[in-house]
C-alpha positions as CSV (number, residue, x, y, z in Angstrom):
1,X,0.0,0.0,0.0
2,X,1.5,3.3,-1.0
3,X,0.8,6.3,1.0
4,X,0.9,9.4,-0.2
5,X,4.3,11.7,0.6
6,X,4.3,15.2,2.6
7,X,5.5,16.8,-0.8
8,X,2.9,15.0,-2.5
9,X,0.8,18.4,-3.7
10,X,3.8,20.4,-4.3
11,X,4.9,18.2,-7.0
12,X,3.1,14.9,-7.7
13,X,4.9,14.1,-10.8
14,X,8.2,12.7,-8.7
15,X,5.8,10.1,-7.2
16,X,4.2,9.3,-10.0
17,X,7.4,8.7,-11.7
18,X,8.2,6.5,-8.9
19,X,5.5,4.4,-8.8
20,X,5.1,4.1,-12.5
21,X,8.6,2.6,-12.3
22,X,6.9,-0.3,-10.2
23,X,3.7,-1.2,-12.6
24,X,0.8,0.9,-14.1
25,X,-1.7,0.8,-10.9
26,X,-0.7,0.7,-7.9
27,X,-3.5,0.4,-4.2
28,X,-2.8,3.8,-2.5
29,X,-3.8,5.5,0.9
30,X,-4.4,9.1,1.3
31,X,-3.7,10.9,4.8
32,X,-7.4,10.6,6.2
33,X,-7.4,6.9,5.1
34,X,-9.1,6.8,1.8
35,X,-7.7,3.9,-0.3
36,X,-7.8,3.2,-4.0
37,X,-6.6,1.7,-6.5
38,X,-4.6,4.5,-8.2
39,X,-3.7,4.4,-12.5
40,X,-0.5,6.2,-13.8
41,X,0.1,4.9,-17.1
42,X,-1.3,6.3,-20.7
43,X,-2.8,3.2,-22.2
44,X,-4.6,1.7,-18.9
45,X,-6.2,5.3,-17.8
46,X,-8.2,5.3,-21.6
47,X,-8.9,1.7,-21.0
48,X,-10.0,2.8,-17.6
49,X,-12.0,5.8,-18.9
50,X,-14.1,4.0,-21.1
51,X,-14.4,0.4,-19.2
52,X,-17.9,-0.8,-19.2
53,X,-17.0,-2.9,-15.2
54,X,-15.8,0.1,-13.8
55,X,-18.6,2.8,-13.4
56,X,-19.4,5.8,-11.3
57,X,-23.0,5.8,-10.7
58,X,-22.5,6.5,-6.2
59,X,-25.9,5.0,-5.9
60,X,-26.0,1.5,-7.1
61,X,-24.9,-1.4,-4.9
62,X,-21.1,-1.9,-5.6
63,X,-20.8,2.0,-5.8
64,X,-22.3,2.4,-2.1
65,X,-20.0,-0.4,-0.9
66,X,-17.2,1.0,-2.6
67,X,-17.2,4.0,-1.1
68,X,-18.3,2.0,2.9
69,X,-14.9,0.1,2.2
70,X,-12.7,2.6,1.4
71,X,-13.7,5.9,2.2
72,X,-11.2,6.0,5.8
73,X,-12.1,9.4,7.2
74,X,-13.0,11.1,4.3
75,X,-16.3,12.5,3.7
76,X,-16.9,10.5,0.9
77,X,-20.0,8.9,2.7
78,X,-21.2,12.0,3.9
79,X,-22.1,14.2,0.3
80,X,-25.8,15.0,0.3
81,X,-27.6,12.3,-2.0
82,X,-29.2,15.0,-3.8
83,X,-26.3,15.9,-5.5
84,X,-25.5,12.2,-6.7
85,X,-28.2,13.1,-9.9
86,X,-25.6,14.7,-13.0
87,X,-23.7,13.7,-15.8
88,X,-20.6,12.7,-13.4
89,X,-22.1,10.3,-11.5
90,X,-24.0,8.3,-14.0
91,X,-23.8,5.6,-16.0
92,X,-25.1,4.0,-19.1
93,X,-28.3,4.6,-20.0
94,X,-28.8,7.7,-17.6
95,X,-25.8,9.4,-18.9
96,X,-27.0,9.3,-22.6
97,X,-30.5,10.4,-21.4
98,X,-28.9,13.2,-18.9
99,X,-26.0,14.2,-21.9
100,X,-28.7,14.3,-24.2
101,X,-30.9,16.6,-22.1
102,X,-27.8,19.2,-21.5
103,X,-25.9,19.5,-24.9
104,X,-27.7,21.7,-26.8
105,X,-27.2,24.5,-23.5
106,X,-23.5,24.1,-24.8
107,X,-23.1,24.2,-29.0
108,X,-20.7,26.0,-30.7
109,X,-22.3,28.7,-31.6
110,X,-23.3,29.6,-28.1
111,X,-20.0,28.8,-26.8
112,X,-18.7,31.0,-29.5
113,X,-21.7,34.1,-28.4
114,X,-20.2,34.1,-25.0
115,X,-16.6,35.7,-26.5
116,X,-17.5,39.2,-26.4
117,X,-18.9,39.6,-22.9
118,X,-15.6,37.0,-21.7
119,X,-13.3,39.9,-23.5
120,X,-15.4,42.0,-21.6
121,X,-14.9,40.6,-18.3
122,X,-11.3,39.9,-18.7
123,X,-10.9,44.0,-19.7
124,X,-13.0,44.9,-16.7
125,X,-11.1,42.7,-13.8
126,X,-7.7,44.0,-15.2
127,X,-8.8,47.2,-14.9
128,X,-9.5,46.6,-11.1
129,X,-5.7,45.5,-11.1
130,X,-4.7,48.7,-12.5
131,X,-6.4,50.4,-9.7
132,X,-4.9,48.3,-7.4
133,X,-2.2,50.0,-7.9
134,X,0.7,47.5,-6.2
135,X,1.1,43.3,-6.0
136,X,-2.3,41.4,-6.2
137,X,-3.2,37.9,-6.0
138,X,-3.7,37.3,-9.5
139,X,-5.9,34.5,-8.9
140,X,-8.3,36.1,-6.7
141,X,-8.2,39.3,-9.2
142,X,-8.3,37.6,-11.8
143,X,-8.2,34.1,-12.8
144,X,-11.0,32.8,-9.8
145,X,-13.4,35.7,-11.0
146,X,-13.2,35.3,-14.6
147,X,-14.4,32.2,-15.4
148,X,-17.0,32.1,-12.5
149,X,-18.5,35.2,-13.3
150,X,-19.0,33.8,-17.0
151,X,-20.6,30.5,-15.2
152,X,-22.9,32.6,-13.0
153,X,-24.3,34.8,-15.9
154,X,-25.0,31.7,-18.1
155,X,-26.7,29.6,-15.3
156,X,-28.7,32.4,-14.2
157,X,-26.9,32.4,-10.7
158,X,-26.3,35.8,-8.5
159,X,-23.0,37.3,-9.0
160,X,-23.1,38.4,-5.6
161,X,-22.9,35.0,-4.5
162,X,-20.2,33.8,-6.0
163,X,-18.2,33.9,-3.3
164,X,-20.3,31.5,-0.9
165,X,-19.9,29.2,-4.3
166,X,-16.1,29.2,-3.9
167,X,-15.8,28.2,-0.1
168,X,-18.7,25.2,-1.0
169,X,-16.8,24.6,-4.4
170,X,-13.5,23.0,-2.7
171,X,-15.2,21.2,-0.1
172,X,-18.2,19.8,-2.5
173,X,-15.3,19.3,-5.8
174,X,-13.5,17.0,-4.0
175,X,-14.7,14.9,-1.1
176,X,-12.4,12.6,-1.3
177,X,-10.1,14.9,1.0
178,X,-12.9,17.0,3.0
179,X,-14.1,15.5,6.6
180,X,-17.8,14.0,6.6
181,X,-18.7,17.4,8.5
182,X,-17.3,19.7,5.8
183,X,-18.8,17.8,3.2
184,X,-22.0,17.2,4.8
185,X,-22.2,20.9,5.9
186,X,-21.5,22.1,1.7
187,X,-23.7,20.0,0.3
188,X,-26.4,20.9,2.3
189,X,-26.1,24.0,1.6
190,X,-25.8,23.8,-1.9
191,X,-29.0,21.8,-2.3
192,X,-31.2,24.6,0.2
193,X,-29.7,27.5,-2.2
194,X,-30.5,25.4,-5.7
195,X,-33.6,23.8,-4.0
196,X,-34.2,27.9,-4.1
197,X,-33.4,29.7,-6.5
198,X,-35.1,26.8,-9.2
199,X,-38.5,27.4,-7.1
200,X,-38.0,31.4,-7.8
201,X,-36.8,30.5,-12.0
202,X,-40.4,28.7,-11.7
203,X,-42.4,31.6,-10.6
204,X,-40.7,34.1,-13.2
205,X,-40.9,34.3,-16.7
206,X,-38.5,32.4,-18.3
207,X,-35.2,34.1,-18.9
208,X,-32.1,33.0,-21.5
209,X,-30.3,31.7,-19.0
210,X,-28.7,28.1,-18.8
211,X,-31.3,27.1,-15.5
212,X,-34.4,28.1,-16.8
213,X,-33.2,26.3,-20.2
214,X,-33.0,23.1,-18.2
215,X,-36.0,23.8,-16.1
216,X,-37.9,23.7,-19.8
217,X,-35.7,21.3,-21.7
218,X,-37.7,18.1,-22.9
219,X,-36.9,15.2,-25.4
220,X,-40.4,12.9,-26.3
221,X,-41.3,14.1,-22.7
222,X,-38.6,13.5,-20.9
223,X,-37.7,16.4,-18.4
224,X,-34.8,16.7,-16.0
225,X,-36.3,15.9,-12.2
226,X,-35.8,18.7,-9.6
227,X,-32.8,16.6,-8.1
228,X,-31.5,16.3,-11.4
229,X,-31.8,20.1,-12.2
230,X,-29.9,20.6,-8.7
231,X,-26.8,18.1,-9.4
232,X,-26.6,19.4,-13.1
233,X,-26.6,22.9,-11.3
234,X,-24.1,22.6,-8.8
235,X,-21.8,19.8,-11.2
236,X,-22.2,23.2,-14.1
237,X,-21.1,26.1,-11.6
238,X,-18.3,24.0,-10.1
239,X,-17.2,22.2,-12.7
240,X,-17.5,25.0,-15.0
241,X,-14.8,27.3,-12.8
242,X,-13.1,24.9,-10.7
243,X,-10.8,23.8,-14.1
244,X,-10.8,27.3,-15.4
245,X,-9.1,28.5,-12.2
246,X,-6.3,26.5,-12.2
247,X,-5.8,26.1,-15.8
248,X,-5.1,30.4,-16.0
249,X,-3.1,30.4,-12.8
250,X,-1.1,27.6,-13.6
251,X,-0.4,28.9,-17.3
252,X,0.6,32.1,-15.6
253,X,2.9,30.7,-13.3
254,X,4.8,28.7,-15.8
255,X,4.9,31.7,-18.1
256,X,6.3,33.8,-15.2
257,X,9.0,31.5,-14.9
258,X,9.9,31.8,-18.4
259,X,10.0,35.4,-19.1
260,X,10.9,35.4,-22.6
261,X,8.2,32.7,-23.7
262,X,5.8,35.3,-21.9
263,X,7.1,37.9,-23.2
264,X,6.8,36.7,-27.1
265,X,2.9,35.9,-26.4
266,X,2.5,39.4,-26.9
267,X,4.3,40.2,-30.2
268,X,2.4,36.6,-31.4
269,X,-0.9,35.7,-29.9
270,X,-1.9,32.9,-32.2
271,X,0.9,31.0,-30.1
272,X,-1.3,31.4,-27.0
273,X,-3.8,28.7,-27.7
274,X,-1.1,25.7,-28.7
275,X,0.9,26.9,-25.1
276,X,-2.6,26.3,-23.7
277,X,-2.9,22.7,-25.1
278,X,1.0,22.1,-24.0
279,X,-0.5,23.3,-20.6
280,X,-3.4,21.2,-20.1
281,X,-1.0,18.1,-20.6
282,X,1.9,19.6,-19.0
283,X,0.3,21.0,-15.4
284,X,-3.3,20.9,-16.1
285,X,-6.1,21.6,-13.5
286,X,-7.0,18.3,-12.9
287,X,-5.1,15.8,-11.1
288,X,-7.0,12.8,-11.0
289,X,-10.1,12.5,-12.6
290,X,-13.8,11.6,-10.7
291,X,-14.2,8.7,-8.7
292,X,-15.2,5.2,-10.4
293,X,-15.7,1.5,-8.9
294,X,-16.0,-1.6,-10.0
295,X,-18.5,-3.4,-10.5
296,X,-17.4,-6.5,-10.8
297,X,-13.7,-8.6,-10.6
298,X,-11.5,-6.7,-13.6
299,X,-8.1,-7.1,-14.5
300,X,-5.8,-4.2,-15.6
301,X,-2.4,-4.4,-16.6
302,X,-1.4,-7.7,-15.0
303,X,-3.0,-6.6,-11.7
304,X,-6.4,-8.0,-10.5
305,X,-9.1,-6.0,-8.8
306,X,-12.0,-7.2,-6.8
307,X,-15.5,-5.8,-7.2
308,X,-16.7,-2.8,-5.2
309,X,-13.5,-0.9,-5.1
310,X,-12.4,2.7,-5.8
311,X,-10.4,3.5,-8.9
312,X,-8.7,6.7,-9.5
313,X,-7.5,7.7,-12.9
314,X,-4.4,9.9,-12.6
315,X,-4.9,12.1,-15.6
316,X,-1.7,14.5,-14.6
317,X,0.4,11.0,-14.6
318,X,-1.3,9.9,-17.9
319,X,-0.3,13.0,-19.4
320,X,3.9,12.3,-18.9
321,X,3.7,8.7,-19.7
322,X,7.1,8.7,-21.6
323,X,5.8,5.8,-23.7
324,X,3.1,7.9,-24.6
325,X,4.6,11.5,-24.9
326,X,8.4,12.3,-25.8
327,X,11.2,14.2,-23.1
328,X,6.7,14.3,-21.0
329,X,8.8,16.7,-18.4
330,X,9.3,19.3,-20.7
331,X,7.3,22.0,-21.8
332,X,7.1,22.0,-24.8
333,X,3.8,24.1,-26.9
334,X,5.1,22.9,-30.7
335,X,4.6,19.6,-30.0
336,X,1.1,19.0,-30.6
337,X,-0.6,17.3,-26.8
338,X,-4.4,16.9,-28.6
339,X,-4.6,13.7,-27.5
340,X,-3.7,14.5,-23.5
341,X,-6.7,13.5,-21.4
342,X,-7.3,16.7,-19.1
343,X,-10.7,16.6,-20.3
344,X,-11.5,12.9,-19.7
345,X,-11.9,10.5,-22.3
346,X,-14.9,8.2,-23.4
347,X,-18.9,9.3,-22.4
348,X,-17.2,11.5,-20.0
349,X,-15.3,13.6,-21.9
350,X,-15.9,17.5,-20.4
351,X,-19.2,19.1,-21.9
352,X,-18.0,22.2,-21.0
353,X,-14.4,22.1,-22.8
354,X,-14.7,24.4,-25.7
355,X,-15.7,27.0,-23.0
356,X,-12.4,26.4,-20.9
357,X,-10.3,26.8,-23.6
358,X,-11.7,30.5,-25.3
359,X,-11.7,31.7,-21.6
360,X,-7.9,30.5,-20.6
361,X,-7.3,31.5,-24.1
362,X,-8.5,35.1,-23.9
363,X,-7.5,35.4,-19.9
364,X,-4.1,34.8,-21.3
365,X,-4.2,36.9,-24.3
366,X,-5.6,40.1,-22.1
367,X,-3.3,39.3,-19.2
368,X,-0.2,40.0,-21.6
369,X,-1.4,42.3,-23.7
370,X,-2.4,44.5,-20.5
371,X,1.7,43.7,-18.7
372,X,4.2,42.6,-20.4
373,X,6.5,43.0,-18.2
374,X,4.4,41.2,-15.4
375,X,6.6,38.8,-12.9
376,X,6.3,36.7,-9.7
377,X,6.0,39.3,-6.5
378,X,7.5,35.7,-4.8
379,X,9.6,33.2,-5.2
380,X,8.7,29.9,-7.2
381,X,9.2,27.9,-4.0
382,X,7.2,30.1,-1.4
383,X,4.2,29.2,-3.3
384,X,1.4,26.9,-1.9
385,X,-0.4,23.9,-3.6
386,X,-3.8,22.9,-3.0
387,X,-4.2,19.8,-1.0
388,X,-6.8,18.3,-3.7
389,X,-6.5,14.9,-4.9
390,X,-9.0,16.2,-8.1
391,X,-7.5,19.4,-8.5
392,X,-4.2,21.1,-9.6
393,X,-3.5,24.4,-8.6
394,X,-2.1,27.0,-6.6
395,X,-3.3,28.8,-3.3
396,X,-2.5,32.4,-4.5
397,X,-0.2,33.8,-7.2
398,X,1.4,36.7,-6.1
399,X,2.3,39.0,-9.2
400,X,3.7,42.5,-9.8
401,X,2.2,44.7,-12.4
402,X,4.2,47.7,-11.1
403,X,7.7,47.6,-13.4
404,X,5.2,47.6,-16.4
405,X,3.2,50.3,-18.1
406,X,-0.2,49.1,-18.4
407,X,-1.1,48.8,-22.2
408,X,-4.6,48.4,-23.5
């Protein structure tokens, strides 16, 4: 049984790179005594992805035992039922009726529609830099307020409280790593404010936004039940930042540490969208992806695995396989990464993709545009890591606007 190492969420790639040494999946232990049965290699996490034996559905027999065996102290157990009703936590036939249900809400062309008001918000939060005036925390300025602010205005959800969605958002993201009383205590409290806010989208006349779309979506019929229009809510407004967070700020911090490549974005921002494909394989935003079991006895890469146990893809290890990628540690933006996994792979695959990658995309573009002479206001090695088995990213990102002249 491998336990996880102090230095673990600092940098994860050294123990992955140890353990991959030792075989594709290994049985691990987090700190609060979660176990599972933990992939690191290319070829077994797609296998894994797409594996009709190993399922996430939370509700069904082997899932519920799963999660009684090997939650530990976690508060896997403890996550409000209520939100066990979305696209994440389904299987086959639910997910194609769910998927189906929730597509349309994000085509191209409205994906594309939401450009202008993203340029929009990007201009508006850098401007509150410049007023700033010294060092900020160019996550909370920037990069944590971006993307949610897009997610609130095309679900229909308050601005104003978009920062009670952030303090739920890292307990309800990843309970995996969150005691049974914080989880228990955000999940409530997601439910009572969607339970809500869809009772006040009833009473009004229906607006354009993404909620009342679901709340009136219907195939032959079929319409999504109020627990489903809560866990496609909450899964939506989390999912739709949580990734979009981490993917600017960790972009930004590798670009800080590499002045010249930062430097060159501005004098050619057609490379910006190739770095952010480099990026999403290199140091993406997700560490492992969602939480499966298995349903019955499988067998993957030499190693058995009994039925009702937890399986965790490791996406970020996946992603520097060096049988998959060549010289995986380096950073490299010419050499093509379409086919990393940071979006999941299979029925799975992120609904809300397209939409990550125009906002990291323009974040970027603005944010260089705007300084570029911008730099770390700390050293590489003060920085924190969030202690997130799901997520990869940063704390804070302390940066300096100050040496620069602001250019719009």
């Amino acid at each position: 049984m491998n336990v996880l190492p102090e230095d673990f969420f600092r940098d994860p790639h050294v123990f992955y790179e140890q353990v991959r040494a030792e075989g594709p999946i290994h049985r691990i232990q987090l700190r609060n005594g979660l176990r599972a049965w933990l992939v690191v290699d290319y070829d077994i996490a797609r296998e894994v992805l797409r594996h009709p034996d190993i399922r996430k559905d939370p509700n069904s027999v082997e899932g519920r035992q799963a999660r009684v065996n090997d939650a530990g102290g976690s508060g896997l157990t403890s996550s409000n039922e209520r939100l066990r009703h979305h696209l994440l936590t389904s299987d086959q036939p639910m997910h194609t009726r769910l998927r189906k249900l929730v597509t349309p809400a994000f085509s191209p062309a409205r994906m594309t529609a939401l450009i202008p008001r993203i340029e929009q918000i990007a201009d508006e939060l850098l401007d509150d830099v410049d007023r700033a005036g010294g060092p900020v925390d160019l996550l909370a300025a920037y990069a944590f307020p971006l993307p949610l602010t897009v997610i609130c205005e095309l679900l229909g959800v308050p601005i104003a409280d978009r920062e009670q969605f952030r303090e739920w958002s890292s307990t309800v993201v990843d309970a995996s790593m969150s005691t049974p009383e914080q989880q228990k205590a955000a999940g409530d409290a997601v439910v009572e404010y969607f339970d809500e806010l869809i009772e006040r989208k009833r009473r009004e006349e229906p607006g354009e936004d993404l909620l009342s779309y679901l709340l009136s979506v219907s195939d032959d019929g079929d319409q999504l039940s109020v627990d489903e229009l809560i866990s496609m809510a909450q899964l939506i407004l989390i999912a739709g930042h949580e990734t979009t967070v981490n993917l600017i700020g960790n972009t930004v911090l590798a670009l800080l540490t590499d002045p010249q490549r930062y430097r060159a974005l501005r004098e050619d921002p057609d490379a910006v969208a190739p770095l952010i494909e480099e990026m999403l394989r290199f140091n993406g935003p997700v560490n492992t992806a969602t939480l499966r079991h298995t349903a019955k006895e499988v067998t993957l890469g030499g190693v058995r695995i009994p039925a009702s146990e937890l399986v965790l893809v490791s996406v970020a290890a996946a992603n520097r396989d060096p049988r998959h990628f060549d010289d995986p540690d380096s950073f490299d933006p010419a050499r093509g990464a379409g086919s990393h996994l940071a979006f999941g792979y299979g029925i799975h695959f992120c609904l809300g993709a397209a939409l990550a990658r125009w906002e990291a995309k323009i974040a970027i573009t603005k944010l260089v545009s705007r300084y570029p002479e911008l730099s770390l206001a700390v050293d590489n090695a003060d920085l924190g890591w969030r202690e997130s088995i799901l997520i990869r990213g940063l704390l804070d990102l302390p940066v300096d606007p100050a040496g620069a002249v602001a250019m719009r």
